[in-house]
N, C-alpha and C positions, 0 to 999 in steps of 0.2 A: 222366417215365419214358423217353419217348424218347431226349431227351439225351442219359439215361446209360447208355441202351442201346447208343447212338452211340459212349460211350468205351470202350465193350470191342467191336463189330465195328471198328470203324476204328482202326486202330495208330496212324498217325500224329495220332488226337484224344488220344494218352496215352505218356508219357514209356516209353523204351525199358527192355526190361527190365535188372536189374542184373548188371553183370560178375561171373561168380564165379569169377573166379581171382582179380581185384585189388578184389573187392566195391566197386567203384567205382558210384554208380548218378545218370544225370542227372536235375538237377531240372529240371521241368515248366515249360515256357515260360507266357507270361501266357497265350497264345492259350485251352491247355489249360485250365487255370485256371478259367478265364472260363466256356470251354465248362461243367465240373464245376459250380460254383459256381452257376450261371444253372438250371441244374437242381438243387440243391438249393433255390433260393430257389423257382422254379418250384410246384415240390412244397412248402412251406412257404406258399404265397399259396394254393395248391388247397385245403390241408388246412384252412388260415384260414378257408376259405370251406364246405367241406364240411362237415367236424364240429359246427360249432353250427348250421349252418341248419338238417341234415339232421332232425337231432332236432323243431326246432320243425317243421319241411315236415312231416314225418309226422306228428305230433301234427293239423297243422290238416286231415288229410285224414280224422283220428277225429272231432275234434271237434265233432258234430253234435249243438246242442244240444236237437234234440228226440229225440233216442235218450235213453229213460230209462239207460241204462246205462251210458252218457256216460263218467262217472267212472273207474267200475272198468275198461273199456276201454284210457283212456289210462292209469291203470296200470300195466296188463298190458303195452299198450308200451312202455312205461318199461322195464321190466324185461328184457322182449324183445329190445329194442334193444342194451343194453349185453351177454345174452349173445350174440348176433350180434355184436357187436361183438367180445368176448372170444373167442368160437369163431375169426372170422376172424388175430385176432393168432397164438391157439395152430399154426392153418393157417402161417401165416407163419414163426412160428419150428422147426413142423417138417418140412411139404414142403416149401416154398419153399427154406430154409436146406440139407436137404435135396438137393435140385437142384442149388442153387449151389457144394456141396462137392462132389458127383459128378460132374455135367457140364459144369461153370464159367459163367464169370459170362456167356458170350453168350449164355445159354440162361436162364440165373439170373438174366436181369435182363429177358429177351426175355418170360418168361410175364408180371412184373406188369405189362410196358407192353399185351400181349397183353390182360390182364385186366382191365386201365383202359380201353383202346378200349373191349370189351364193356362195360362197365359205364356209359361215356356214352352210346356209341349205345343202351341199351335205354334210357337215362334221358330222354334225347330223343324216341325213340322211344311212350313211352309221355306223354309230355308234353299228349297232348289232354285224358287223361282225368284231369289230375290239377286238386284242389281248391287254387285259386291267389288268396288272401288279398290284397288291395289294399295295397301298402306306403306306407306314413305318410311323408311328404317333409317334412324339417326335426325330424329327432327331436331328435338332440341340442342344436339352436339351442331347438326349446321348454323343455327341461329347461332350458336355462342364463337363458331368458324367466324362470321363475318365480320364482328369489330373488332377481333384479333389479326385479320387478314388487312384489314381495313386500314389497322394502326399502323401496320409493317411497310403499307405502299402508300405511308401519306405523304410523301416526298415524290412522287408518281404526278407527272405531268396528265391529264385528264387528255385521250383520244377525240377526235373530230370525233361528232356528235350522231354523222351519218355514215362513217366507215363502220364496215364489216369486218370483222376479224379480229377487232381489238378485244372483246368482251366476249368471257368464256362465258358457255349455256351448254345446256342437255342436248344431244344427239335429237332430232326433229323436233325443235323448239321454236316456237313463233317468234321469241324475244331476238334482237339483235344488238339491243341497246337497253337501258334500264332507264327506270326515269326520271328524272331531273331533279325533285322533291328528295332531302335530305341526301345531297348529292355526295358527300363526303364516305358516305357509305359504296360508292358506285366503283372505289379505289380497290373494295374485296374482290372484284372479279376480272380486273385489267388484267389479260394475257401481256407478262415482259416478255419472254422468252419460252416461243410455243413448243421450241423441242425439248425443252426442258420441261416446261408448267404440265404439258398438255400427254398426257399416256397414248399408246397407243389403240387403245378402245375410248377415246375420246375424253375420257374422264380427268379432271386435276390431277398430277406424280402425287399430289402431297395436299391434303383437302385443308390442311391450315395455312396452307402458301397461295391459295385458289380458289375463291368459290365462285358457285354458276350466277349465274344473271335472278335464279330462281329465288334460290337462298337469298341473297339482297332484297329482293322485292318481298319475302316475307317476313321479312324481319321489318323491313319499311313499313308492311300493311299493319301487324304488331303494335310497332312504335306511335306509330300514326292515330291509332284510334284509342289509345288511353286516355289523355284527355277526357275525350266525348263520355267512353266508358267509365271514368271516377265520376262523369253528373249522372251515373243512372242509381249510386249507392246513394243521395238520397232519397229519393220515392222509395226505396226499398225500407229504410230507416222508416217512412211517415207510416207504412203498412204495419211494418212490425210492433204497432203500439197497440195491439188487441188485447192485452190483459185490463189497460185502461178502459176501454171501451166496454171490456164487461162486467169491470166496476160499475160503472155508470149505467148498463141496461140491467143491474143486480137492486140498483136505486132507485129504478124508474117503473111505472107502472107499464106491464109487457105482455097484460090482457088482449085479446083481439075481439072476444064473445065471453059472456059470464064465466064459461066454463072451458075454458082454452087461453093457457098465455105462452108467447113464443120462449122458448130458453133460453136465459141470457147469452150461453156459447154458442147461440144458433144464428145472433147476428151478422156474424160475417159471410150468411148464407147470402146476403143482399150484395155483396163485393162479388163474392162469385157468381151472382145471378147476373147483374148488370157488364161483366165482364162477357158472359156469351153470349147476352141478347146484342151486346153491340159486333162481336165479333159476324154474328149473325146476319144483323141488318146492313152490316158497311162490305157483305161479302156478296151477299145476295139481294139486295135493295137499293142500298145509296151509290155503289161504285157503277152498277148496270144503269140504273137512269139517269146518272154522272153521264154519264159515255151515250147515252140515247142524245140527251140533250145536248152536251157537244159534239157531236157526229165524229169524237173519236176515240180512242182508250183512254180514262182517266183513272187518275191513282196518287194517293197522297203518298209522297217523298217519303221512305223514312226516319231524316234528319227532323222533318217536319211532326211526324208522329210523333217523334224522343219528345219534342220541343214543346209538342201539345196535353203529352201527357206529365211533365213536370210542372207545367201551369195549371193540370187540373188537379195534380194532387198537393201543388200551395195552396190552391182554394179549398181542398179536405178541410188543412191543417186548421186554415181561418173556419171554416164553417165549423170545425171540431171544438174549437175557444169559445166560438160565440153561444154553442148551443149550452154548454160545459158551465161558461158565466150565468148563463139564466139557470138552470138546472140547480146552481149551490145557493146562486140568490133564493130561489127558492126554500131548498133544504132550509136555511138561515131561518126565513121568516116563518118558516112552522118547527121551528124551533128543533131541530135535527144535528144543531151541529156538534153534539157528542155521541150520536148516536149511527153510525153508517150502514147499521144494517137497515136501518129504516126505508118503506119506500115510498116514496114522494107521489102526490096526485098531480103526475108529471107524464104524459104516454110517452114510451120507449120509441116510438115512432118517429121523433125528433130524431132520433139518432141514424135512420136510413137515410138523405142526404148526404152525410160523410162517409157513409160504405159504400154508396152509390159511386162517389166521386173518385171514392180508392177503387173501385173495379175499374171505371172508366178511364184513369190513370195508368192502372196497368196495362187496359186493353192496349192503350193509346205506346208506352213508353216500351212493354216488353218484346209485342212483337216486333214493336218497328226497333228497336235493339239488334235483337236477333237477325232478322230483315239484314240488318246495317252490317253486321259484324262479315253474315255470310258472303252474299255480294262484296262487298269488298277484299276479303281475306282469299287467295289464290285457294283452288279445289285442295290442296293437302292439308288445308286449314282450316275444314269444314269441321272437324270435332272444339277446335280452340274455339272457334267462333260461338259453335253452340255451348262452350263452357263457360263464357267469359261472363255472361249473364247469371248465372249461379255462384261464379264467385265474387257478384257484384253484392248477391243478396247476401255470402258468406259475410265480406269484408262487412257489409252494413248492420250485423245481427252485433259485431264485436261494436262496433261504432254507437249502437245504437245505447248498447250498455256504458260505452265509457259516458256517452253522453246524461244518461238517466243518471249514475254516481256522481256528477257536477256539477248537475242542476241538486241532487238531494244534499251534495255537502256545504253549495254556498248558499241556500236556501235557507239553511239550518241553523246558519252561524251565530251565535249568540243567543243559542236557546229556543229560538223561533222556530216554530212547525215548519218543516218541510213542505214544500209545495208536491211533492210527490208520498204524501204523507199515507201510511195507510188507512186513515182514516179520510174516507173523500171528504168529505165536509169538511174536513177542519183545512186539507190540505187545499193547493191551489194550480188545479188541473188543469184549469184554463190558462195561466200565466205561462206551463210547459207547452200548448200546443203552440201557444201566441210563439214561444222559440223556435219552434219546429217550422211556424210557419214563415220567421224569418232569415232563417238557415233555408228553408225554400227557395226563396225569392231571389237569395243570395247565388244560388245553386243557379237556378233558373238563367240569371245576367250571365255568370261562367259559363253554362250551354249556349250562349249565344253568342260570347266572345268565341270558345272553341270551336262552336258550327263555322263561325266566319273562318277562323286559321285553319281549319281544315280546308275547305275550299270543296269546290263540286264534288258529288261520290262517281266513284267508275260507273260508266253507264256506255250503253253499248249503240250505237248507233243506227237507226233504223229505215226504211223505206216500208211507209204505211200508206197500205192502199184497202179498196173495198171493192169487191167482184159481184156481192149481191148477195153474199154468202155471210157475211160478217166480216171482220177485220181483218188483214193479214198483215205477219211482219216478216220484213227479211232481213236478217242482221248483215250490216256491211262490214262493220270494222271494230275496234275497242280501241274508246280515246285514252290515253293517261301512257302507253308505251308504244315504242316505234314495232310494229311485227315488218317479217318479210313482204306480205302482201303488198304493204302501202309503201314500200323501198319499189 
């Protein structure tokens, strides 16, 4: 942020302005370039690093497994999290954006650099007191240990199911067995021969000849949830279709009083608005009087949330077409259709419905994502967890373009306007959501084939009782592997 604060105080870090008699304008030397560029990449290795650890960081400072409440907790910061997260974007695209149109960009780029220094220094600052997880060395090289190890002992007779001793694990480790689920994998940790395999500080002679109980099961947790994870890259695909959408509020009349009309990039303030009134209300309203009226903890699944948030954001996509088809009809009969920058006696208002639906999707699909990834995936795989969600939206941003170039080049064939034409009118906006939304639906049935193959999430098993005090939980045991305890 620095940087690029650097290219609007220092003139000469940025190409002169453009002549406007002979609109002649020079282009930017390498130097400049470089400066610009270095700072975007910059801020792209920060955000790399910010965004998925933050998630898990703050999870392990809840995490406290003798807090009966554990659970519902990290929930709540789940939810938490992403409307903070969505509050500060809406902050961005209106005071920030704000600034930068009023007082320009040395002021409009001076507050985020301003507001990132604060934010490290408090983050540092506050560094003694925070809960800091021992990080696991050689994650990815175990992961790639165990189908190499796997391969070598697939001639390996599989050990009784309840001896101890056959299956190597970590020095005080609950596992004694792995679990049953992609069992071919369960070969990388069969101890043959313990004076050989086994060191004597307990560890494998040879971590390609041997891996622990641990490493299988992560790699299983991994395996396991891609599926589920490739239906969450479409909703991310139906989101990223904001440039349409402000064609369309650029079209439409976006007055609210004579003299006040909303900005057409100010729309997706509604996505993000409706994204933390619900995270809001289903944290502090609907799950507590959930739980009043069944006299005991409720909480929606979050296999259930994915499920419920790729059904609301199919219904975007259709509410997106139908509004999209009246809107051109429109254009059409006031005779508009050579003309797009025209704007229609049409209110923009139409169009909050489908931003409603994409916040509510998200609310619904990303936390309980998250939720899903974390619970499931073993504690050393709290940062993958919190990534695999960013690189749903990565993978969907490339997906979303090959899809837009397919629709524009069979669309086109033989001369005929593109439905993704840039001219709205002419083009057929509605015909692409009508795809989007059935690439939804599509998406949707596969989340429900995969919920099924996957089969129940790890869940921990409870004795819930009430003292008069509120709820308590005492966790007994963890289904899905055999521990010492229940041996």
């Amino acid at each position: 942020m620095i940087l690029l604060w650097l290219t609007a105080m220092i003139p000469r870090v940025r190409p002169p302005p453009c002549d406007i008699t002979t609109q002649i304008c020079k282009t930017p030397t390498t130097g400049q370039m470089t400066l610009l560029f270095s700072s975007f990449a910059l801020m792209s290795i920060g955000a790399g690093g910010v965004r998925p650890c933050s998630i898990a960081f703050g999870a392990d400072q809840l995490d406290n497994k003798s807090n009966p409440k554990n659970e519902r907790v990290l929930e709540s910061f789940f939810g938490w999290y992403y409307a903070s997260a969505a509050i500060a974007v809406l902050i961005a695209l209106t005071a920030i954006v704000y600034i930068q149109d009023h007082l320009g960009w040395k002021v409009g780029f001076g507050v985020p650099a301003i507001l990132m220094f604060l934010s490290a220094f408090l983050f540092f600052f506050a560094s003694p007191f925070y809960v800091k997880q021992k990080p696991s060395t050689g994650f990815v090289a175990g992961l790639m240990q165990v189908p190499v190890v796997a391969y070598k002992n697939r001639k390996l007779a599989f050990p009784p199911r309840d001896s101890d001793g056959w299956y190597h694990h970590k020095r005080d480790s609950k596992f004694i067995a792995p679990t049953t689920k992609l069992r071919l994998l369960n070969k990388a940790c069969i101890i043959r021969n313990p004076e050989q395999d086994i060191a004597p500080d307990g560890s494998a002679s040879n971590p390609w000849s041997l891996c622990t109980i641990e490493q299988v099961e992560e790699l299983k947790a991994l395996l396991k949830v891609i599926p589920l994870w490739s239906t969450g890259i479409m909703i991310s695909i139906n989101i990223s279709q904001s440039s349409f959408q402000l064609l369309q509020a650029n079209s439409m009349d976006r007055h609210i009083s004579s003299s006040f009309q909303i900005p057409a990039g100010s729309f997706g303030m509604f996505t993000i608005i409706s994204l933390a009134i619900w995270v809001i209300l289903y944290d502090r309203a609907i799950l507590p009087l959930a739980s009043k009226i069944k006299g005991r903890p409720v909480k929606l699944g979050a296999k259930l949330r994915m499920g419920i948030g790729l059904f609301l954001s199919c219904m975007a996509m259709v509410v997106s077409a139908v509004v999209e088809s009246i809107r051109r009809r429109k254009a059409i009969r006031e005779g508009y259709l050579n003309n797009a920058r025209a704007v229609l006696d049409m209110s923009a208002m139409w169009l909050v419905p489908q931003h409603c639906l994409n916040g509510l999707a998200e609310a619904f699909n990303a936390i309980g994502q998250t939720e899903f990834y974390y619970s499931e995936f073993p504690k050393s795989m709290s940062s993958i967890a919190a990534a695999l969600f960013g690189l749903g939206m990565a993978v969907a941003n490339l997906l979303a373009s090959a899809i837009l170039s397919a629709v524009d080049k069979l669309s086109s064939r033989g001369g005929r306007e593109s439905w993704v034409s840039n001219n709205i009118n002419k083009g057929h906006y509605d015909n692409y959501y009508w795809i989007l939304a059935i690439l939804s639906s599509v998406n949707l049935l596969y989340f429900l084939v995969c919920s099924w193959a996957y089969g129940p999430c790890v869940e921990r098993v409870r004795k819930v009782s009430d003292d008069g005090n509120g709820f308590k939980e005492e966790e007994l045991s963890t289904i899905g592997t055999i521990v010492k305890d229940e041996v």
